[in-house]
Structures are given as C-alpha cells and as structure tokens.
VEXMINU-164699 format. One record per residue (C-alpha): residue in three letters; z, x, y. Coordinates in steps of 0.05 Angstrom, whole numbers, plus 5000, padded with zeros to 4 digits. Each point is the difference from the previous one (the first is absolute). Example, Ala and Ser with C-alpha at 12.3 -4.5 7.8 and 13.67 -1.06 7.14 Angstrom:
2
ALA515652464910SER498750275069
//
This chain:
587
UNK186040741064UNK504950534975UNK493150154947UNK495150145052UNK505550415043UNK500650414947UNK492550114989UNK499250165081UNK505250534983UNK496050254936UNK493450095043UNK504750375054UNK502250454960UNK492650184965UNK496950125056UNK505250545031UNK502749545058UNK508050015022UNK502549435035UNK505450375026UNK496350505023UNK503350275069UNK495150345045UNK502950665045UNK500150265053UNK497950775024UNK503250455056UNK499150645018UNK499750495047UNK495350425059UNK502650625023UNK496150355056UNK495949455042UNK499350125072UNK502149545052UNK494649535016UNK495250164937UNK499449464940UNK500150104927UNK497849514949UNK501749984937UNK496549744938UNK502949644934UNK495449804953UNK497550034932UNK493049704967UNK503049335006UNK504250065063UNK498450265064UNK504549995069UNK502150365053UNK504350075064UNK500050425059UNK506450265031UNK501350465057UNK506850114979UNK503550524935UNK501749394952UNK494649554965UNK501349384957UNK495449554960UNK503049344976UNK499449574937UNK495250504966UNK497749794928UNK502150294942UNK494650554982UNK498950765009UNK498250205070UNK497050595045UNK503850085067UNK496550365054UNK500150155075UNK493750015047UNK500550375068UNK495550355037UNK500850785018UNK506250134953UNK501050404939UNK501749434943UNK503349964933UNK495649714945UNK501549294982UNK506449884958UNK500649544940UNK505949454985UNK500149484956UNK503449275010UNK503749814931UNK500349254969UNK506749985036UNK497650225076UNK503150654989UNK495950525029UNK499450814955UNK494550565019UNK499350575057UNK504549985055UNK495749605054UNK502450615052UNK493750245033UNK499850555047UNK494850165052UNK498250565048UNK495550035068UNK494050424996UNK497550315058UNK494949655045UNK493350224989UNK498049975078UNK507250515007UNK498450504942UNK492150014990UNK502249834926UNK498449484962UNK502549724933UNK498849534951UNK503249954923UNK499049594947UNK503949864927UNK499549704934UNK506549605007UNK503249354965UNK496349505049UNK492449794989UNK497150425055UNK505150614998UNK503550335064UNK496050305057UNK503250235067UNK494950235058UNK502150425062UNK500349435068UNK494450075039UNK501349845072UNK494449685018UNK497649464939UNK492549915003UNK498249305018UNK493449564969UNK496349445037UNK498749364961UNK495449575036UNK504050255077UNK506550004967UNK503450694994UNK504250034931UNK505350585002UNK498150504937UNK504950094947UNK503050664955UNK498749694940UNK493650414958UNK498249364959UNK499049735069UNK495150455026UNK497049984927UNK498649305009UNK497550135079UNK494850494977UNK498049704929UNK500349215024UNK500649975073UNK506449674984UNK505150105060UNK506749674984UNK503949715041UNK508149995017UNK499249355047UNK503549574955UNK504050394937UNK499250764997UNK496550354951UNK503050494962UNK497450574952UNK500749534944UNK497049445025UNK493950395029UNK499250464923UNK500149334962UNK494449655049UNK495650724994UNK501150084927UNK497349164988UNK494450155053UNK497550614961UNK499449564941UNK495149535024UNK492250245007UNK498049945075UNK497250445056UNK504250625016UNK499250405055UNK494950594997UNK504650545018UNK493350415028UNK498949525060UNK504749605043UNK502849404989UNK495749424992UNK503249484956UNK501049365037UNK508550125018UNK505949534986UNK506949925025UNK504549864942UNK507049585019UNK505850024949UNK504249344998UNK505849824959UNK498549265005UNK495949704930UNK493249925005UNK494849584958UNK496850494964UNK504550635029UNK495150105058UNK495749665058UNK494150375031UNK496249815056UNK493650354999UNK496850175064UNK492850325036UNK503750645013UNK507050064962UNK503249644950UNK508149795011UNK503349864940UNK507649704977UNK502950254935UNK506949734969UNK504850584971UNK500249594943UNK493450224970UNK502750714991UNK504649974955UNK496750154929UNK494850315042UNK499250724977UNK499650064920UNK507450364973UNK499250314920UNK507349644988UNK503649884919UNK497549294980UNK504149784942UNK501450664977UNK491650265008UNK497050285058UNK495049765035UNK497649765082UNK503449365029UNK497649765059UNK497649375044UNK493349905033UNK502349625061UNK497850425054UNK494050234966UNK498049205000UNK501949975067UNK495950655020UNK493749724964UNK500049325042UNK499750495059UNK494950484970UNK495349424978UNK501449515059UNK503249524939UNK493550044961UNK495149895052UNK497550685008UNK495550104935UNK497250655017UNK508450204997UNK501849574936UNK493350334966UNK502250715006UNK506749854985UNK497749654931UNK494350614991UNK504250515008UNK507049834977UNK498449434943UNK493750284982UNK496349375002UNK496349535051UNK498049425026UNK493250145022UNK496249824946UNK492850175005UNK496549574945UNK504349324968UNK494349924952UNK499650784964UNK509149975009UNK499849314961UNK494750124946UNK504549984940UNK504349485031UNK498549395047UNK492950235008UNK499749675077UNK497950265067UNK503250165070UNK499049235015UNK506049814955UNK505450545029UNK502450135073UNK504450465042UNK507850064987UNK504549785059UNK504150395044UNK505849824968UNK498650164937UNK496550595010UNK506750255026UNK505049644946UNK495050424938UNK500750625042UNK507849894999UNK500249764930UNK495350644977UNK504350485041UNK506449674961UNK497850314937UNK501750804974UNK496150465033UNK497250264940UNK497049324990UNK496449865079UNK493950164970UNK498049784929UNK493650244969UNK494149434994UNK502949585054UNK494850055051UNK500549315032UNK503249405026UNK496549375003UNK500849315031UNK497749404976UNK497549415053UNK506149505021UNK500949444944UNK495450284951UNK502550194923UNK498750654966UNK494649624951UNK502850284937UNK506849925021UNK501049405036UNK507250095014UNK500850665008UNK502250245066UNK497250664994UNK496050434940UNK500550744994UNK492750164967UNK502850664966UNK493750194978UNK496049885062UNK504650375048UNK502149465046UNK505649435006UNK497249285027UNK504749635042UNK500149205007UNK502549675061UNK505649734959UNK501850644996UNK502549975071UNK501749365005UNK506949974962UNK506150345027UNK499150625018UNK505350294942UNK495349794954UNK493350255031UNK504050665005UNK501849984927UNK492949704982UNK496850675035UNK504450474954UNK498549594945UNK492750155005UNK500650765017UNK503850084935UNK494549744958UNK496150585018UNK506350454988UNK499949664930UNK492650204997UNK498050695024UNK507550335008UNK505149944943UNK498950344939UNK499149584927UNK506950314983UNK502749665056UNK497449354992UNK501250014927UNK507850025012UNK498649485059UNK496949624946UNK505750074946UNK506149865053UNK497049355018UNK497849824930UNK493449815015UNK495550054931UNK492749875001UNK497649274978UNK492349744986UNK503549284998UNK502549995079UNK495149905053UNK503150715039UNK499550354927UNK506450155013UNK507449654979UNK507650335004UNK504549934954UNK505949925059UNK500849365035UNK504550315053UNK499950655042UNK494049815043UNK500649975067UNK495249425012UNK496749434955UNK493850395004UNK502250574987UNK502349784939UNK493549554984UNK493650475012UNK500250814972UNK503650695016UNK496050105050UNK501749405042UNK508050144973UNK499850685024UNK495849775083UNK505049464997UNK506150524990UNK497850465045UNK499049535059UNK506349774990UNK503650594996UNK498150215070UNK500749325038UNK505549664954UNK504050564952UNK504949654987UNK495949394969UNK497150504949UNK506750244984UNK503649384986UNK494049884962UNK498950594959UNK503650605014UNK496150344944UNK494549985044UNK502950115066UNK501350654971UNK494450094967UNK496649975067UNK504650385037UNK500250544953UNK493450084973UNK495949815069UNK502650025064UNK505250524997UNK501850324939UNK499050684958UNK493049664977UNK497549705078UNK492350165006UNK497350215064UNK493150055028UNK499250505050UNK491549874993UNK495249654971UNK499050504950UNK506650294990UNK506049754964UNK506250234970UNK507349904985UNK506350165048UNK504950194950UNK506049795053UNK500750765021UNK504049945061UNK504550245028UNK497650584944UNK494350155039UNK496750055063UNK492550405009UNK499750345040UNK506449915035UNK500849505056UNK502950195065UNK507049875011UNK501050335071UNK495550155059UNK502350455061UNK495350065060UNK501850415060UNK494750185060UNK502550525045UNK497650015074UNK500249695065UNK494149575030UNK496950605030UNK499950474949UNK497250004932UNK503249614941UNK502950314928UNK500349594951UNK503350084940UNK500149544934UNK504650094952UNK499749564926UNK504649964952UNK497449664937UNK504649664932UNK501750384953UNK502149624929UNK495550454945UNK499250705034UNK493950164948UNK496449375029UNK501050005075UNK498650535064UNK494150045035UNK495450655018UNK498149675068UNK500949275042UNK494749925058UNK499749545048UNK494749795055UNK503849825068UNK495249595045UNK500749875085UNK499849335026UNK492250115011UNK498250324933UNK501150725009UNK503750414942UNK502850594965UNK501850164937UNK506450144980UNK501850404933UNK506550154978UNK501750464948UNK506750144944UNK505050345032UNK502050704970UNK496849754932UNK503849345003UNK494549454976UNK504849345017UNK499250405072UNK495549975050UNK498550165065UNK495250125053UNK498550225069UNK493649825052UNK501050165079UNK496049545042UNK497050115063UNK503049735066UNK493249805011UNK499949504946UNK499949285009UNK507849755019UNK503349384973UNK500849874929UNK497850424942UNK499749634924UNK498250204927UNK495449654964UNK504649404943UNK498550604949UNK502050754996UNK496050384943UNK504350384942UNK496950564952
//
C-alpha cells in the first residue's frame, strides 16, 4: 500500500498536477454605470470561460482555477477599458492589473446625429469594442417571432454571412461568445451569403444554454428556419491562441465547437452535397469516386459492386478527426479519396485490417470495423491512416532518416515487414513496434493528438520529436496549395506582413434626414517598422439589398501603420444596416 501511494504521488508530480492546489477568487470594480443599465463581465482564458452580469460598481467571481486570465466588461453605449489580465497562483492568491474598470456614457445616437463604434486589439480573444446606444434596436422576424438586434459586430457578421440571429432568451451572448462561434463558422466550407443580393440563406435562431449537451448542441431543422441549442461549454478552446508549449511556440487549441458546428452544417452527416464540399475544399479529397475499377487498378482490382456509401456518422467523426490535425496538414498531396468497403467484408489482401491507406493510389479504404470499435479508436485509426500519406508525399528523406535512427529501426530481408528495431521499448503500441517506421511514426502521430500523454510516457524522445519537428516547431511544414510548400521558421511575434489591424474607429455624422459622413480610421501593428504599413486598405460596404460603395482609406500625414478614409452617403440611400464584406484589401 504505502508502495503504490508513493507511485500515485510519482505520476502526480510528472504530469504537473498539485493536490493542494487552492483555486481563487476575483473582485473588482465598475465605476460609471447608470442606474438601470447592465454590464457583463467576462473571465476566461482558452480553457476557461465565464461570466456574470451586475448592475451594481463591485463584481466577484468565485473559486476561479489557477491559470492566467483576461477580465473584461460588456455594455452597450459606453466608452470601455480593454480587458485586464490577473493570474490565480498555486496558493489562490490572486497578482496582475488592478481589476478597476472605468466606463463613460456616450451620447445617444437618436440625441446627437452621431454615431460611434471602436474596436481594439486587447488581452481577450475578440478584443474591446464599444458602440454609441442606439435608441431604437432593429428587430428580425424568425418564422413570426421578433428577436431584439444586438451591438455586437460579430453578431451582425454572422446575420449577414449565415443568417444566424442569436438569441438572449436563455444566457446572453456576449462579444466573446458571439467572435468564437463566427471565427469556428468561418472555418467550415458552406454557403455564405452573396453580399450583391438579399438574403436568401434558409435563417436560424441560435439559443445559448449553460446546461451540457450530448454533443454541445441540438438542432431542430425546419421548412423555413432552423432553431438551434448550443452549450457554453463548446467554446472554450474554441478560437486557436499562438501560446509557449514547453518552452516552443506554437497554436493550442480544441475543436469542440467546430465538431459541434459541423453536425449543424451537415445535418450530422446526412447532407452529402454539405459533407462533399467540406472534404473538396478543406481536405482536398472526396468521396465521390467516379470509377472503383481505374482507382483500384494497382490494388484490389474490384468494381463499385464491392464498396458502398459512408454513414452519417462517420462522415462527420473523419471530418472532425481531419480538422484535428495542423492546418498545414488538412490537405495532403495524393490523397484524393476516401473509400468504404461493403458491411462485413475484408480488405482481400488484408484481412484484418480496419482500414488501408493506398499511398500510391491516392486514396484511404475504410472497413466497417473501422467504425465499429469505440469511437477513440476509430478517431485514432483515421489519423493513423492520414499520416501514412504524410510519411509518403510530405516529409523530407532527412526527416525520416532521423525518424528512422531515434526508433532504431534497421532494414532486414529476414522479417516479413523488412524491417526490425533494435529497441524493445519506446513504442507506443505493439504494432508500432512490430511492422516499419512508417507505421511507428502514423501510430505516434495519432496518438499525439488524441492521447499525448500515452506517447510521452512512452517515449518522450518522440513526443518531442513530433512536437518539435511537425506540428509546431522551428521546422513545422505548411501547405498553403497544392503546389506550394515551405517552412515557417517560428517568426512570430518577429513578424507580421503586412501588419494586422489592431484598432478600428468608425464614426458617421448625420441625422436621419440629412446625408451621412463616414469616416474610417485603421491603425495597423507595428513590431518590424521595415516590414509593416500599408499604401492603401479598401473596403466594399454593401446595403441590406446589395447596393455598395467603396470605401478607401489612405496614411495619414505619411504615417503607413495609419489609415483613414472618408465617403458621404446620400440620404437617399437604402436605411438600416450597412456591412463590409469578412475581408478589407491591403497594398
């Protein structure tokens, strides 16, 4: 007993956790909120997300973890500080920016004829905006229902991108909740709005809960509208953070809402035209194969009569488990299909094999086996087979010669794989260890995104080695195209082309009679002052119905970090709600 206490301890220790960890708590202050107006305010980091609303000048939230955290305050028509950063120690004790946030009334835009809105890079995921109140919200009908319009941009991104409305009839949403559900939705290829006509995508009312949900979400499609249910627990890890992972750079991040936003995308699988174009054009590979007998040649050598469609279900669980891997790696060159075999028939060459990634013949067949074990290990089994062709048409000899040489594989005529080691641990599965490098190095990977710290325990030499030399260190590969690759050499925060925009201040001057002035003003990052400024930004601002202008805006008094820019428009022109297209244009 006293022997495997003291192991328990050992394992604590390794892997980082306290057990007398104390969690804290976090107070702070509001100074300036009018009587009857609401604030809320937002604590959260990639792993932790909560908030509170409060009417009153103090704030508390209770039992936080220990981490580093972004506190910020949400209220409508006020001038804001940026979010604040504190940090809860081992013992509860809380160090970091005095949590003492002051805010100001603007003026009402139906009072003034003015109207303001600001945003800024801050310390939270989706940075600080504060927008003059408009008197009079502008309310949206879902199916006869009329949904009161929110000040939050990402929301009216998502109205005029998705037909998305959200919805505050059960939790709120806030501006981080609403930028991390944009940001995931961008992500996944579907029908956007054509910003030339009016809105014709089929509109859904989305519900925020804090109750758990299977799955994160439930969606209830319908003729006209679609209502759907999402937990806040999907959206923490939700928007990708470049964060210090032992000691290296590099992106950590969750795909939990993106999972849940594909089940709603693809009606959970069922809708292939949906599941083919995300596959097409974020994979780079398909389903639709147009001739079994020409794609299985140099393989099987069968016809269509001996394959059959995936199922919902796993349509969507290899969409998740592709979307899981580095960017740089969503599409891999010569993987131009996915294959399923018919129920209870065997691969004939490899009767037990759950799956076979034909490397040379550009497509990965899938057994029902495959999907018929747990779903951890169809999850891992997917990776497994994606990394063959990693292994085949992406790393360089160089790389998996030291591959090779760390797991001390050595070629051998005698074994039946040609291949032996000369290590009998390190391997972190039986067949791993049995078969090649190749089959080392899909097993390694595929457990280094599901199960990390199985590879670790395992072989740290190779946890690294993967780490560092693949996913996220000063050698990671990326493939922006087909055609194109090259290296990141881990440049930032070094350096950004050409300059991203850390502020945005928009005023239009004019009351509803008269014509409108709108100014633009962009203020871009500056780390490398010989790398970054920009000559011009333009933008194309479309009308509810499709009409536009352009808008340019220019350095001011020679100053290339910035910009800004000026277009009247006419009384005449369409009221309601004006909106840039997702992208402005730099040169």
């Amino acid at each position: 007993m006293i022997l495997r206490y003291f192991l328990l301890l050992i394992m604590f220790c390794a892997s980082g956790v306290s057990t007398f960890a104390q969690n804290g708590n976090v107070s702070g202050s509001i100074t300036g909120i009018v009587s009857g107006d609401t604030a809320q305010i937002t604590l959260g980091n990639d792993q932790y997300l909560v908030r509170l609303s409060t009417t009153s000048n103090g704030f508390q939230f209770r039992n936080v973890p220990i981490g580093k955290y972004f506190v910020k305050v949400d209220i409508s028509g006020y001038s804001i500080n940026p979010a604040k950063e504190v940090t809860i120690g081992a013992n509860g004790a809380v160090s970091g920016d005095e949590l003492n946030f002051t805010i100001s009334k603007l003026p009402s835009v139906d009072n003034s004829g003015r109207f303001t809105f600001a945003w800024q890079e801050d310390k939270s995921r989706s940075g600080q905006q504060q927008t003059a109140y408009v008197n009079k919200r502008p309310e949206i009908t879902f199916l006869n229902e009329k949904i009161q319009g929110t000040d939050i941009a990402a929301a009216e991104k998502l109205l005029f991108s998705y037909n998305i409305i959200v919805s505050n009839e059960r939790q709120s949403w806030n501006q981080e909740y609403v930028y991390r559900l944009l940001e995931t939705m961008k992500t996944i290829p579907q029908n956007v709005r054509n910003p030339y006509n009016e809105q014709s995508l089929k509109p859904s009312k989305w519900v925020l809960t804090n109750q758990f949900l299977p799955d994160d979400i439930t969606i209830e499609y319908g003729q006209s509208g679609n209502r759907v249910i999402i937990s806040e627990a999907a959206f923490v890890y939700a928007t990708p953070q470049v964060v210090m992972i032992d000691g290296l750079r590099g992106n950590f991040y969750s795909q939990r809402l993106h999972h849940a936003l594909v089940q709603y995308v693809t009606q959970n699988g069922r809708d292939s035209n949906a599941v083919e174009r995300i596959l097409q054009e974020r994979y780079g590979c398909s389903v639709r194969i147009p001739n079994y007998s020409q794609l299985t040649r140099n393989t099987t050598k069968e016809d269509a009569g001996r394959f059959q469609r995936f199922k919902p279900s796993e349509l969507v669980n290899i969409i998740n488990m592709f979307e899981e891997m580095p960017s740089g790696f969503h599409v891999i060159r010569d993987l131009r299909y996915l294959a399923r075999r018919l129920d209870g028939q065997p691969n004939p060459k490899y009767l037990s094999a759950a799956a076979v990634a034909w490397t040379s013949e550009g497509y990965i067949e899938f057994m029902e086996t495959a999907f018929t074990s747990p779903i951890e290990h169809t999850q891992r089994l997917v990776l497994h087979e994606k990394a063959h062709f990693m292994w085949a048409h992406l790393f360089s000899d160089s790389l998996k010669a030291e591959w090779i040489r760390l797991g001390g594989w050595y070629p051998n005529p005698n074994d039946a794989n040609g291949w032996s080691t000369t290590k009998q641990t390190e391997f972190v599965s039986a067949y791993a260890h049995a078969v090649n490098p190749d089959e080392d190095m899909a097993e390694s990977i595929a457990y280094f995104v599901l199960q990390p710290d199985k590879l670790r325990s395992r072989s740290l030499p190779k946890f690294e080695f993967i780490r560092d030399r693949i996913m996220q260190g000063s050698r990671y590969i990326s493939r922006i195209r087909p055609d194109l690759t090259f290296e990141v050499l881990n440049l930032f925060p070094d350096y950004n082309y050409p300059g991203k925009i850390k502020k945005v201040d928009i005023t239009v001057e004019g009351k509803p009679d008269e014509d409108k002035k709108i100014t633009v003003e962009l203020r871009l990052e500056i780390v490398k002052r010989s790398f970054e400024g920009a000559t011009r930004a333009t933008a194309r601002v479309f009308s509810e119905i499709g009409t536009y202008f352009d808008l340019h805006c220019l350095p001011v008094r020679g100053n290339d970090t910035l910009l800004r820019g000026t277009y009247t428009l006419s009384k005449a022109a369409k009221n309601g709600l004006w909106r840039t297209r997702p992208n402005c244009h730099f040169r």
